[in-house]
Backbone bond lengths (Angstrom), bond angles and torsions (degrees), N, CA, C in turn:
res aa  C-N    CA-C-N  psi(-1)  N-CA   C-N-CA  omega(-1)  CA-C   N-CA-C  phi
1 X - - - 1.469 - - 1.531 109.98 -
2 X 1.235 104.93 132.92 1.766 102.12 175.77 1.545 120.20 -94.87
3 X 0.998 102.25 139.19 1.611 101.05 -157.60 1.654 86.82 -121.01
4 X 2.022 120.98 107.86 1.364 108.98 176.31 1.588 106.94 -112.19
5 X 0.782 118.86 110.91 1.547 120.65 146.79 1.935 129.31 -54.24
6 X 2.078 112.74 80.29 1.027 113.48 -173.02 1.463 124.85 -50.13
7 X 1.204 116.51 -24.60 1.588 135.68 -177.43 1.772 107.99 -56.13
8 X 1.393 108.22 -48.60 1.658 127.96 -173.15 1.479 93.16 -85.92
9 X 1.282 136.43 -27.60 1.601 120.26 -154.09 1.851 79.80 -93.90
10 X 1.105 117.08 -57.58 1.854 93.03 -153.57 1.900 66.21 -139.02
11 X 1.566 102.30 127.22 1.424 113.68 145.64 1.251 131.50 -78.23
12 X 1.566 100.39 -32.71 1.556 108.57 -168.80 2.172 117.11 -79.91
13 X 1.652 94.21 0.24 1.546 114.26 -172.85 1.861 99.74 -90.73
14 X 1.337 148.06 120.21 1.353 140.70 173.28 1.783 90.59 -120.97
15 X 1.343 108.61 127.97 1.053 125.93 156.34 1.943 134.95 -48.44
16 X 1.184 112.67 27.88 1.268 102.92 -167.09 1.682 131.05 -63.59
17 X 1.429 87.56 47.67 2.161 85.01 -179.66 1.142 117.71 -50.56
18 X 1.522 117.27 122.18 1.403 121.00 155.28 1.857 123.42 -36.45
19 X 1.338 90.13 130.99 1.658 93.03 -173.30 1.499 116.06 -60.57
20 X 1.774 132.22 -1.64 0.823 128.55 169.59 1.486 129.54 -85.18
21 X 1.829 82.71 -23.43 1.476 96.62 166.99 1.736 117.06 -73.75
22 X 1.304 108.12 -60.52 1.256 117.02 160.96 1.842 130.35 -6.87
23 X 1.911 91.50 -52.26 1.406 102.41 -165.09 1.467 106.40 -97.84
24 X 1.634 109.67 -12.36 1.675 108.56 148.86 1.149 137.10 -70.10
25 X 1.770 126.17 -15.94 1.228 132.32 -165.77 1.270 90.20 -93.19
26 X 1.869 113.98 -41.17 1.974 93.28 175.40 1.157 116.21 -62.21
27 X 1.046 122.23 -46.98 1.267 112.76 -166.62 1.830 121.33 -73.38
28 X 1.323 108.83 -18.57 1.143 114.67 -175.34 2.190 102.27 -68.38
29 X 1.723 102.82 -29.02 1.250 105.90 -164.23 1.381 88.58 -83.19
30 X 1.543 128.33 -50.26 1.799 113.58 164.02 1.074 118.32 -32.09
31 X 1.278 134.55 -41.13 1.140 121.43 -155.29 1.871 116.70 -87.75
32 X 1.533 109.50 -33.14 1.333 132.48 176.70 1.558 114.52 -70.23
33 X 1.505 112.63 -27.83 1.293 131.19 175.63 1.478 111.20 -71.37
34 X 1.404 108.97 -60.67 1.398 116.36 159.28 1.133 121.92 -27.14
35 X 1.210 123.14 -75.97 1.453 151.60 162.34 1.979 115.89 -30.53
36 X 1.625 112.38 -50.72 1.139 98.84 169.87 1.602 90.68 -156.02
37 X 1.521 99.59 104.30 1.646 116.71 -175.14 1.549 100.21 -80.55
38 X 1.564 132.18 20.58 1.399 122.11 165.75 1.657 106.42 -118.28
39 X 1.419 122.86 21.32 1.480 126.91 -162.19 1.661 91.04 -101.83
40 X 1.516 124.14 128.81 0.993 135.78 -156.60 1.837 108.48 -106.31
41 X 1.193 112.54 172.28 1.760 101.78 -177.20 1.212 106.46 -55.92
42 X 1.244 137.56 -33.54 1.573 127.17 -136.12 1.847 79.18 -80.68
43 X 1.331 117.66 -69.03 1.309 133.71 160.29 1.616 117.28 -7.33
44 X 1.073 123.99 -65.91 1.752 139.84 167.64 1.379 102.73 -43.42
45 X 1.032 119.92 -67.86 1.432 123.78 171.77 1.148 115.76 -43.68
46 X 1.627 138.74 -64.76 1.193 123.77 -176.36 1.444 119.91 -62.45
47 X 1.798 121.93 -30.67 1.381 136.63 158.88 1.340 101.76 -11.87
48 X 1.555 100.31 -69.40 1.721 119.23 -153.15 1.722 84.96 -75.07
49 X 0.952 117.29 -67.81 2.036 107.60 -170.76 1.424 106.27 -50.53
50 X 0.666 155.70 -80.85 1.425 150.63 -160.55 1.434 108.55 -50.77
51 X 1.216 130.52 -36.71 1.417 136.85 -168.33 1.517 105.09 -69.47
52 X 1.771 108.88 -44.58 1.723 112.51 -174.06 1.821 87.78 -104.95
53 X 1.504 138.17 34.56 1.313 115.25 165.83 1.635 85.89 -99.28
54 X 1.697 103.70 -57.55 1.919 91.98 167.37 1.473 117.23 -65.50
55 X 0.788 146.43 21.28 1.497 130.21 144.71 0.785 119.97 -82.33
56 X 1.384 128.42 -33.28 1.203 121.86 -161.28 1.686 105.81 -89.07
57 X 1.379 119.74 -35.70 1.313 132.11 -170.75 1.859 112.12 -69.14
58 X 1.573 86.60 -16.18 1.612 103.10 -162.50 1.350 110.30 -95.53
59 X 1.880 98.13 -64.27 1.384 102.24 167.76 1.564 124.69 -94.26
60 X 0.960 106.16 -12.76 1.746 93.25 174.36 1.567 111.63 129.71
61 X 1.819 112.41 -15.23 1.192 121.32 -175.64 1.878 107.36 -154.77
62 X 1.029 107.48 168.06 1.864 118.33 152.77 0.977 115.76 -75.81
63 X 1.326 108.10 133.82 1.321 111.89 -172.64 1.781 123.02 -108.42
64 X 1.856 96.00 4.67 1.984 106.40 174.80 1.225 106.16 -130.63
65 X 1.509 111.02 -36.22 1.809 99.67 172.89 1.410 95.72 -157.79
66 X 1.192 96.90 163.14 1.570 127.61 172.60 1.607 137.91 -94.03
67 X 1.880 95.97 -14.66 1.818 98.02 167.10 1.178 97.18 -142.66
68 X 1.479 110.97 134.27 1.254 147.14 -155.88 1.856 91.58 -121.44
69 X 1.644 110.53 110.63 1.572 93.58 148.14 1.521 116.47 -104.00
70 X 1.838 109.45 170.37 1.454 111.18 174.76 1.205 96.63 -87.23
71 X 1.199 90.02 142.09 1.763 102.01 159.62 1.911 124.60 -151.16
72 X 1.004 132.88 167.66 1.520 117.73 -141.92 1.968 105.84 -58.72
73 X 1.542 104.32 -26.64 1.174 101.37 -176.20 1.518 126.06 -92.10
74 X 1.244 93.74 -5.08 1.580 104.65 168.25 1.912 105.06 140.56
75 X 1.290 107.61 -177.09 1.224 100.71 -170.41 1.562 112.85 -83.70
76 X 1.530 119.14 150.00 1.503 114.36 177.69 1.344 95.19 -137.35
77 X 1.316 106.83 170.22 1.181 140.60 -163.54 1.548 102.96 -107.28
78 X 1.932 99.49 119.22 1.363 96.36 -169.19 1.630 122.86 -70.69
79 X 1.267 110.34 -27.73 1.642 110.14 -174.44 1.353 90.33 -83.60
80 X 1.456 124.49 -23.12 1.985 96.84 174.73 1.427 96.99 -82.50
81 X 1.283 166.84 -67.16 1.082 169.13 144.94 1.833 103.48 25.83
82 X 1.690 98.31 -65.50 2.003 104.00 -172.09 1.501 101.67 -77.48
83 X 1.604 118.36 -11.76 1.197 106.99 -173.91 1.851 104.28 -81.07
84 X 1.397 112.63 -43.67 1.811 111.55 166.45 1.295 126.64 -58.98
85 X 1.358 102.46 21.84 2.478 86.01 -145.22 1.793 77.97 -102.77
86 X 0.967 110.03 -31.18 1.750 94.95 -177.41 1.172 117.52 -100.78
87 X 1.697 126.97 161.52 1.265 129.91 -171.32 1.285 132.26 -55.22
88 X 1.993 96.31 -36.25 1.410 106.66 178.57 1.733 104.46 -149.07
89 X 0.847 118.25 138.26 2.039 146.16 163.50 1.375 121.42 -83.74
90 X 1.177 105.58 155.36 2.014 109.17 150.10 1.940 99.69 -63.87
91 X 1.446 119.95 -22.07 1.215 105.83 -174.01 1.185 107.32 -99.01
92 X 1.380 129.77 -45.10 1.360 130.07 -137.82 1.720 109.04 -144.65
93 X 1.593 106.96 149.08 1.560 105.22 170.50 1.361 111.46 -138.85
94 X 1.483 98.40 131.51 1.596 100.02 179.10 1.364 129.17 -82.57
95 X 1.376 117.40 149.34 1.387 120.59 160.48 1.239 119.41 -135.34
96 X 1.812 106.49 139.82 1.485 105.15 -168.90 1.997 99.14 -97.16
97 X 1.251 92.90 140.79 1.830 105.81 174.99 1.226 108.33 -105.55
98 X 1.673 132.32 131.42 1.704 117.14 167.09 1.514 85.61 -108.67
99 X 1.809 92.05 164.29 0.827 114.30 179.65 2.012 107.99 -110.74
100 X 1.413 106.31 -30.67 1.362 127.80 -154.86 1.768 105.68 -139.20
101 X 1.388 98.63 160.66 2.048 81.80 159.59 1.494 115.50 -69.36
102 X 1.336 105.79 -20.23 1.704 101.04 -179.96 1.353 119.69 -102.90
103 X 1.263 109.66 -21.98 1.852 102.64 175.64 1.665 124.29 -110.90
104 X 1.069 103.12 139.93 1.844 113.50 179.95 1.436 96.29 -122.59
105 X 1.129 99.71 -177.96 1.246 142.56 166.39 1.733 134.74 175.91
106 X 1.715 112.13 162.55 1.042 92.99 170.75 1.479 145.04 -134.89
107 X 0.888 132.36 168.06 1.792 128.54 -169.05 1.633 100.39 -107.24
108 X 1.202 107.30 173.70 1.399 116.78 175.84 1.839 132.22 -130.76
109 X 1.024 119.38 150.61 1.747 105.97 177.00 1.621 92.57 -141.86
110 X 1.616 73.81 141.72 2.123 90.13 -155.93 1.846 77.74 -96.21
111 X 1.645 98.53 153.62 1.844 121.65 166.49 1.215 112.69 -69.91
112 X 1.674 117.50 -35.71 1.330 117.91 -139.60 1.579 83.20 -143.65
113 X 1.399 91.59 157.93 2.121 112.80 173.94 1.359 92.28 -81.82
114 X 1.257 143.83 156.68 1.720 153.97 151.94 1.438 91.65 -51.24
115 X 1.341 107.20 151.05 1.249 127.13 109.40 1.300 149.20 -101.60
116 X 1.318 106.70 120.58 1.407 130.98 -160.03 1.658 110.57 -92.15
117 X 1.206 132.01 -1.42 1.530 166.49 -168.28 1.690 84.77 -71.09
118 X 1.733 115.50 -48.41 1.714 120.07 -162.56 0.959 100.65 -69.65
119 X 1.601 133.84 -11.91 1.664 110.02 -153.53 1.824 91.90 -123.34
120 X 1.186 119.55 171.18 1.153 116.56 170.50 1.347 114.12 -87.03
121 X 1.738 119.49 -159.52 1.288 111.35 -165.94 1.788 95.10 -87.71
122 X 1.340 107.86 -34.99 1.445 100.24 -177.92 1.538 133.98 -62.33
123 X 1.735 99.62 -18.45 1.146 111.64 -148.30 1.777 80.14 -89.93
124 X 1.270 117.44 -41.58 1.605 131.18 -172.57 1.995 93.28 -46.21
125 X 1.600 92.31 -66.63 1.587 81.76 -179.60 1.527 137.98 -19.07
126 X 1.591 78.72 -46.88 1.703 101.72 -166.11 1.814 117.49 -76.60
127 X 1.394 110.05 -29.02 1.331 128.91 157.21 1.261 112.48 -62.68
128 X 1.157 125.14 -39.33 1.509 123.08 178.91 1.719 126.47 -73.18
129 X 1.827 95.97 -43.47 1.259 104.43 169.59 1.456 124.16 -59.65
130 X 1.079 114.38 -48.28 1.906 145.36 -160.26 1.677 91.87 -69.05
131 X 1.540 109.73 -35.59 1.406 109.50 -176.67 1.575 107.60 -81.32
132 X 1.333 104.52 -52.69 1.925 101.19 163.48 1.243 120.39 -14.12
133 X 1.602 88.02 -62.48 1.840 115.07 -164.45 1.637 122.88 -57.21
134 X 1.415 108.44 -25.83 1.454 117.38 -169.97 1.440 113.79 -126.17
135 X 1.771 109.24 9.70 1.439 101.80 -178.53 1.535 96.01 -93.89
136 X 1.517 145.42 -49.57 1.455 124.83 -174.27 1.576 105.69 -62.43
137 X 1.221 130.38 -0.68 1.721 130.84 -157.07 1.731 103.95 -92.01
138 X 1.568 125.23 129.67 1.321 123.41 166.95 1.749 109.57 -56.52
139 X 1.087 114.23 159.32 1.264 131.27 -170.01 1.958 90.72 -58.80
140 X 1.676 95.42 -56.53 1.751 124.99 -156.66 1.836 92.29 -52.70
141 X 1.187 116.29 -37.07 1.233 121.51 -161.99 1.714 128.63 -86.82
142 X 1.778 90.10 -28.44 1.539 114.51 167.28 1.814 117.34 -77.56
143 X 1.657 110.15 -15.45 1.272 136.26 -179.65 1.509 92.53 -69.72
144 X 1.259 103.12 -71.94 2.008 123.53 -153.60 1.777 85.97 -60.06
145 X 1.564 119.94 -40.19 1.875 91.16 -176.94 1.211 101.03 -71.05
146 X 1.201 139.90 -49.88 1.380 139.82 -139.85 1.891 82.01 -67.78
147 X 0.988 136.71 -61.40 1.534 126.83 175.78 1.510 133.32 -58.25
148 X 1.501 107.37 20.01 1.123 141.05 151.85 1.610 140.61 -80.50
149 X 1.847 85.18 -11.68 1.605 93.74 159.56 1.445 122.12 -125.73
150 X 1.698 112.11 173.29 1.422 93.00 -170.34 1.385 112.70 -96.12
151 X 1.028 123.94 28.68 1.405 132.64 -178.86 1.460 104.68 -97.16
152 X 1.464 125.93 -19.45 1.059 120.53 143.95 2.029 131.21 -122.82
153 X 1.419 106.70 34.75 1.130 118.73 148.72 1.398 117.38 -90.54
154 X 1.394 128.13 -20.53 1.701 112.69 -148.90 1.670 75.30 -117.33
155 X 1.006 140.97 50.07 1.530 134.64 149.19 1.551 115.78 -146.90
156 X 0.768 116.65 154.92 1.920 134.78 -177.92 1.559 91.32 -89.42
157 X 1.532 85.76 160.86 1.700 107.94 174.58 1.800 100.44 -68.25
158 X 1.649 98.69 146.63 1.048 131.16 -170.56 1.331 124.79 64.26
159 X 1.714 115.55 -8.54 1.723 118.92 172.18 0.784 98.70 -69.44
160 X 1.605 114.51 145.79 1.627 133.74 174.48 1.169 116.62 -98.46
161 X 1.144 127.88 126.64 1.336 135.35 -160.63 1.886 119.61 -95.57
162 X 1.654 106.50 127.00 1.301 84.21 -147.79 2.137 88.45 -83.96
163 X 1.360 85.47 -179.60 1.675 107.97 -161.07 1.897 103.21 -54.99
164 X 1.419 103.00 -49.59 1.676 110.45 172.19 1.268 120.95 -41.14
165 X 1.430 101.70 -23.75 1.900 104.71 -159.55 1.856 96.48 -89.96
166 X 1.663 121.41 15.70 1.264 127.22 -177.23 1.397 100.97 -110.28
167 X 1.159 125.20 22.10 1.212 139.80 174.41 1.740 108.70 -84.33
168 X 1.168 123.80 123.28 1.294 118.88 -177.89 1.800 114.43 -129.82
169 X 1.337 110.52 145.62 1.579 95.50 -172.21 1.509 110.49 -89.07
170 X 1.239 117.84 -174.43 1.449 129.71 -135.26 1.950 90.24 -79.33
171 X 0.908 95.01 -24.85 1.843 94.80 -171.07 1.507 108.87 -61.70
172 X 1.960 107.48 -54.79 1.253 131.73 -154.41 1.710 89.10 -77.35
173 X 1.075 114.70 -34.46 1.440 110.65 -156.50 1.986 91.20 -79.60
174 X 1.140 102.01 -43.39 1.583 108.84 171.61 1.527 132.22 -54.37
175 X 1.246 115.67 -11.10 1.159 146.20 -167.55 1.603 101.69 -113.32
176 X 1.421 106.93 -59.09 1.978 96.18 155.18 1.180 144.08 -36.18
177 X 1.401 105.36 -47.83 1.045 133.04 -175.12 1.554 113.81 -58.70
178 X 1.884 105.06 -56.64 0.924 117.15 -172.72 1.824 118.05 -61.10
179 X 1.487 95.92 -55.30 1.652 92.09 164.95 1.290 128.58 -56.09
180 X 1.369 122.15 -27.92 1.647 110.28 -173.30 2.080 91.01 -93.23
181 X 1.024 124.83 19.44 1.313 121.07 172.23 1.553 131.34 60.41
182 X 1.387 93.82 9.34 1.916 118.67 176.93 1.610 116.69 -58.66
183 X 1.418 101.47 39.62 1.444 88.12 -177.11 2.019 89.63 -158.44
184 X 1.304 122.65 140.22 1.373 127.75 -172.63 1.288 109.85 -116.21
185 X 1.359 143.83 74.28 1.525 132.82 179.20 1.298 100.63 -79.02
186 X 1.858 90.59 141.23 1.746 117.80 -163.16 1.960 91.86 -154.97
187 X 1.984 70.60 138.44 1.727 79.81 158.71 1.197 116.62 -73.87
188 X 1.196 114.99 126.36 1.842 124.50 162.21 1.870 114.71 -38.91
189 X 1.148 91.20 -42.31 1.302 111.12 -177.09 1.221 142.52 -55.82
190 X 1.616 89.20 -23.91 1.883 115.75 -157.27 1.915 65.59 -110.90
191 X 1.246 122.74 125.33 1.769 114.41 165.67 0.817 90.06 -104.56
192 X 1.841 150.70 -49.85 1.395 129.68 -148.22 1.647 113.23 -87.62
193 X 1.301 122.34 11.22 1.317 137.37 148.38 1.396 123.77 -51.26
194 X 1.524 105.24 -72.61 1.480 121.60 -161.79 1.610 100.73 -102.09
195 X 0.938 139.00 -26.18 1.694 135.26 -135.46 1.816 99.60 -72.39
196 X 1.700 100.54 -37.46 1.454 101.57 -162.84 1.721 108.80 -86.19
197 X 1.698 101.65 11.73 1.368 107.46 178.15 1.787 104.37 -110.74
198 X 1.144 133.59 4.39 1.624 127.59 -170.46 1.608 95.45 -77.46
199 X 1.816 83.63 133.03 1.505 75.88 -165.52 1.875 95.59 -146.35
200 X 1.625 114.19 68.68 0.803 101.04 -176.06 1.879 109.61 -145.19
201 X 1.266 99.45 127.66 1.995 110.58 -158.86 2.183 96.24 -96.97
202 X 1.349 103.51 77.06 1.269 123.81 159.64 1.551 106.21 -18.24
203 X 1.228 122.98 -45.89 1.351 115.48 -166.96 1.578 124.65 -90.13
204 X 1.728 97.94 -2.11 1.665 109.09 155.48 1.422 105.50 -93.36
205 X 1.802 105.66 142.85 1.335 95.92 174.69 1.496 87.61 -138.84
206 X 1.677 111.58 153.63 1.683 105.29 150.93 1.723 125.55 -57.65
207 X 1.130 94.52 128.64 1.604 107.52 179.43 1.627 117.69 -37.13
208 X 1.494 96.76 -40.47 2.032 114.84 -158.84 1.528 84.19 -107.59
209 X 1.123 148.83 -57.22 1.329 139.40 -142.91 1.815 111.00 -93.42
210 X 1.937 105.34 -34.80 1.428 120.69 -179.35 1.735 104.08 81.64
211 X 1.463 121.15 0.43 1.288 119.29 -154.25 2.301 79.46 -99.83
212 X 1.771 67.60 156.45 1.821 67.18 -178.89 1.586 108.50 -94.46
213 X 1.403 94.22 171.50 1.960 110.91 -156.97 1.552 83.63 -100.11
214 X 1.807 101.02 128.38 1.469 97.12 158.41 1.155 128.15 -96.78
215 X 1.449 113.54 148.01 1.648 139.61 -165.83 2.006 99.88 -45.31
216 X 1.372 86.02 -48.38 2.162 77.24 -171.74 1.586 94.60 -153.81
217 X 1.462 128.48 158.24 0.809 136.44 -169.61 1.949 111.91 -114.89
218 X 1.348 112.97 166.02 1.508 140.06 -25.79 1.909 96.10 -40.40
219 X 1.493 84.80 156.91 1.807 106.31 162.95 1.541 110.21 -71.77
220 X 0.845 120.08 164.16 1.372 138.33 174.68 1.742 111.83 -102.37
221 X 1.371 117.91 129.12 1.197 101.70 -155.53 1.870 92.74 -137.52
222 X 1.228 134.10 133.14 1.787 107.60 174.84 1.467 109.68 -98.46
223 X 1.421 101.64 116.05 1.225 128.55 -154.57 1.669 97.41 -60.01
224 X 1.871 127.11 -12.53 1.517 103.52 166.89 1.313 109.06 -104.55
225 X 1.334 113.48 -20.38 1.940 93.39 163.32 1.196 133.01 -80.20
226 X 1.425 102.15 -8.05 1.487 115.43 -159.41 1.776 140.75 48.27
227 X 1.168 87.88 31.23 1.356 130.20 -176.05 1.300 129.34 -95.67
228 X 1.850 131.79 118.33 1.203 94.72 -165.13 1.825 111.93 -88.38
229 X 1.211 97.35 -172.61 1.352 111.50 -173.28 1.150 109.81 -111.47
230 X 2.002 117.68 112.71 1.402 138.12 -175.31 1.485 103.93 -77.60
């Protein structure tokens, strides 16, 4: 188990998450806990990375925290990280499981139900999906993708990785997409299929990309232009 002390790894790094962010990462970990009360830290952690690597690529930002350190199993998220490190919270209580005389790990039991009221409707999607996505998945296996990008190849253990470096190009991000299933191809044609699902608010756009943010997820996509559907 790695035990980091952020204070000793980089002094010159201060955590200042916005409290809105803050009060999404609890609740986002209520809510996944809820959802699958046998999902262990290593697991929580990737929850929270994957959730703000597509946010950020999607919408334009992270949407639970803002400093990410490396560490051997991949990158985590420091306020989800200080929020597990002790036994017990106003949120959360730990329990350790062995498996072996030499290996543990641990699971969690949340105090409180989420509120889900903080996030929008899209953002809910995305908590819901991301949780789909990583509950049949080994811990070992959700590790090996996350070291599939270079946002955590081009740094050493304990460098913190800054927020830009979650930037991914059009392939990698396409390839995300595709596995976590964020995308709905539909005949145009068939309307009483898809129509009561278009779900996209033109007047949000990503900051870096200019492309607009959709309303709820999967997108709607027409499966012969391959194009999505406004």
């Amino acid at each position: 188990m790695v035990k980091l002390d952020f204070n000793v790894s980089d002094k010159l790094v201060e955590n200042k998450l916005a409290e809105d962010k803050k009060k999404k990462q609890e609740n986002a970990l209520l809510y996944v806990i809820n959802r699958d009360p046998s999902i262990n830290r290593t697991k929580l952690m990737k929850y929270i990375f994957f959730i703000d690597l597509y946010s950020y690529n999607k919408f334009g930002d992270t949407i639970l925290d803002d400093l990410y350190v490396r560490l051997p199993n991949g990158p985590v998220p420091q306020y989800g990280f200080d929020l597990t490190d002790g036994a017990t919270n106003e949120l959360l209580t730990r329990e350790q499981k062995e498996e072996n005389d030499t290996f543990y790990y641990f699971i969690y039991h949340s105090k409180k139900a989420p509120d889900l009221s903080v996030f929008s409707a899209v953002e809910r999607d995305l908590l819901r999906i991301i949780s789909d996505w990583i509950r049949p998945q080994k811990a070992g296996d959700l590790s090996d993708k996350t070291h599939c990008y270079d946002l955590w190849k081009e740094f050493k253990n304990s460098q913190y990785i800054p927020k830009e470096r979650f930037q991914l190009d059009s392939g990698t991000m396409e390839k995300l997409e595709k596995e976590l299933h964020t995308k709905l191809y539909v005949d145009v044609n068939n309307r009483d299929a898809w129509w009561n699902k278009i779900r996209c608010d033109s007047n949000k756009k990503n900051p870096r990309t200019n492309e607009p943010i959709p309303m709820r997820l999967p997108e709607l996509i027409d499966v012969e232009t391959n194009k999505r559907i406004n």
